[in-house]
N, C-alpha and C positions, 0 to 999 in steps of 0.2 A: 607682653599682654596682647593678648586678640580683639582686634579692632570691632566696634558693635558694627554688625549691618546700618546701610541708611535707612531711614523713616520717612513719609511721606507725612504732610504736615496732617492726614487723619491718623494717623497712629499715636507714639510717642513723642513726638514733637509738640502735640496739645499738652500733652502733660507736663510736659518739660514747662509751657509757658506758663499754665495754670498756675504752678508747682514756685513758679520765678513770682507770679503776682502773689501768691500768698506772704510769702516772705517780704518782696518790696513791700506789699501794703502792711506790714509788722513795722519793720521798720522805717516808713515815713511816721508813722505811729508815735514810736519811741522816739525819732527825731527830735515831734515838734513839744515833746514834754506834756501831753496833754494827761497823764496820769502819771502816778511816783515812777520811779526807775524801779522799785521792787515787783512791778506789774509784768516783765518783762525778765527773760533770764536770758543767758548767752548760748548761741547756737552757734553751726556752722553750718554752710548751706554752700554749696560751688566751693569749697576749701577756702569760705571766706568769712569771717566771723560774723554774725548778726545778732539782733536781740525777738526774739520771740515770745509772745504773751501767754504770762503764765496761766494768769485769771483765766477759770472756767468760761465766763460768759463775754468775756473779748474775744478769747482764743475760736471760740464757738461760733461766733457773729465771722469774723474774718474766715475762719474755714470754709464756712457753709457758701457765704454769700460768693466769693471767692470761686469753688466748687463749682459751683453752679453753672459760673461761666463755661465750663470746658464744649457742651451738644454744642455753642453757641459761636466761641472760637472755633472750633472743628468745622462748622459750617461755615465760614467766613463772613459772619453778620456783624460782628460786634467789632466796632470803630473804633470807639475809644473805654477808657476806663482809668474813673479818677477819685482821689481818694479827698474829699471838700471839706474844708474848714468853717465853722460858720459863727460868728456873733450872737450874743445875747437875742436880737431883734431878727434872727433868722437870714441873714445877708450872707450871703460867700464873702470869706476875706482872702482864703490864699487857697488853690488848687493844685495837687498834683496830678498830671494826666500822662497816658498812656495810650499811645495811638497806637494801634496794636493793624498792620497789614496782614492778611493770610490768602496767597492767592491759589485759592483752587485748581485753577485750572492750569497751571505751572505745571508741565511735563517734569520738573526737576526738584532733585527728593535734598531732604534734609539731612546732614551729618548730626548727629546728635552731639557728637562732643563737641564740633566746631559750633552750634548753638549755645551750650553750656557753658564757653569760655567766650563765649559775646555776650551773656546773660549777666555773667558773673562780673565783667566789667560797668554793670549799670548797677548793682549792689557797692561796691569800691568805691561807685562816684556817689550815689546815696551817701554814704555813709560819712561824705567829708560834704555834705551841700547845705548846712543847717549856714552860712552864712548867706546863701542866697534866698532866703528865707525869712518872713518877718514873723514878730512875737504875735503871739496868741494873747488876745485882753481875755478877762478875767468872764465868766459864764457861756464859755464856746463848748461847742458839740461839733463832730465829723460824722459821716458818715463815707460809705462807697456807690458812686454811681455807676451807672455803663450806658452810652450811646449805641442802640442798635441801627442799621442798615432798616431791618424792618421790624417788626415787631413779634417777639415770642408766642409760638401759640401756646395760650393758657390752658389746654387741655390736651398735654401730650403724655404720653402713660408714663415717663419718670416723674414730671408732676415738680420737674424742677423750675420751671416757666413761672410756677406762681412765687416764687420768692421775689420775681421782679417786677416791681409795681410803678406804674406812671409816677412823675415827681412832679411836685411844683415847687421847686427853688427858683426865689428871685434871680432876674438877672441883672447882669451891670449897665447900670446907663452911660459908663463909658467904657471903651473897648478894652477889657484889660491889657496888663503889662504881661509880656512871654519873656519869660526867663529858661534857657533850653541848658536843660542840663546831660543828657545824652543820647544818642542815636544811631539804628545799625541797620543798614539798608541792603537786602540782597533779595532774591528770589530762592522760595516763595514766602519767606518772612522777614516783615520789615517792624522795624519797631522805635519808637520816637519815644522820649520824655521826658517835660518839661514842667515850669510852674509857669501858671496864674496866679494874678494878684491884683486886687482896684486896685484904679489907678487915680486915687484920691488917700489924704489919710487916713490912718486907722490911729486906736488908743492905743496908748504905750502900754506895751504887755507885762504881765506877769514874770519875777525870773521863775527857771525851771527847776522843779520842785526836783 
């Protein structure tokens, strides 16, 4: 088989991560049980089995928001991106985050396969990290956030800038706990992820439906 050319992280190697967050954020999804397991059907993604949502208007929220990201990675603004749990009273209880590096200005281009089978090792670990993990009480919501460098211009002609709106989620009055669950560091993409979680109790959860 004929080897792909390299990609410079503006080309193909966006996609490639975009492509890896949609999935990740599916399956932290499915993880933490926060909707039936019928919500969710079995894929493969990197030749590694995942679950993806079936539901029109999950499927569509994750896509889109997800999506979004790519002008944003490709530029090298966007820090992190994490996918937050949250309590009846609006409070974060457990975070997954995604520190996402892209260094521009890296004379040195990206292999696309060798990306793909570092990617593909943080799905594997996904997929076995529900004990590092606490239960979800009963009236939570998630959603997806993203830490930018600076701030998106809200009138750029894709018009993808508006999907991302300031947030006011509370914060923790004490530092949370970092639980690191995986991480692959080279030039020009680095990539870390881990949970957050107060560092106080929470109510004993729900089992999974």
């Amino acid at each position: 088989m004929e080897r792909r050319e390299p990609q410079t992280p503006q080309g193909g190697t966006t996609r490639i991560l975009v492509e890896f967050l949609e999935v990740a954020v599916n399956s932290i999804v499915f993880l933490k049980g926060i909707y039936p397991s019928g919500t969710f059907e079995r894929r493969r993604h990197m030749n590694v089995v995942v679950h993806k949502a079936r539901h029109p208007q999950l499927k569509e929220y994750i896509h889109s928001t997800v999506t979004a990201l790519q002008p944003f990675i490709q530029k090298g603004i966007v820090e992190t991106v994490a996918v937050v749990f949250f309590n009846k009273d609006n409070i974060p209880i457990e975070k997954f985050v995604f520190n996402l590096k892209v260094n521009q200005l890296s004379g040195l281009r990206v292999d696309e396969i060798d990306l793909m089978f570092s990617l593909r090792s943080f799905l594997m670990k996904l997929s076995v990290s529900e004990s590092l993990t606490k239960g979800l009480p009963p009236g939570c919501r998630w959603e997806i956030t993203a830490h930018f460098q600076t701030l998106p211009e809200p009138n750029s002609a894709t018009k993808v800038a508006d999907i991302w709106i300031p947030t006011d989620t509370q914060q923790w009055q004490q530092p949370p706990l970092i639980t690191p669950i995986k991480s692959m560091s080279s030039e020009p993409v680095s990539l870390q992820l881990y949970l957050q979680h107060s560092n106080f109790s929470e109510p004993t959860s729900t089992p999974k439906n």
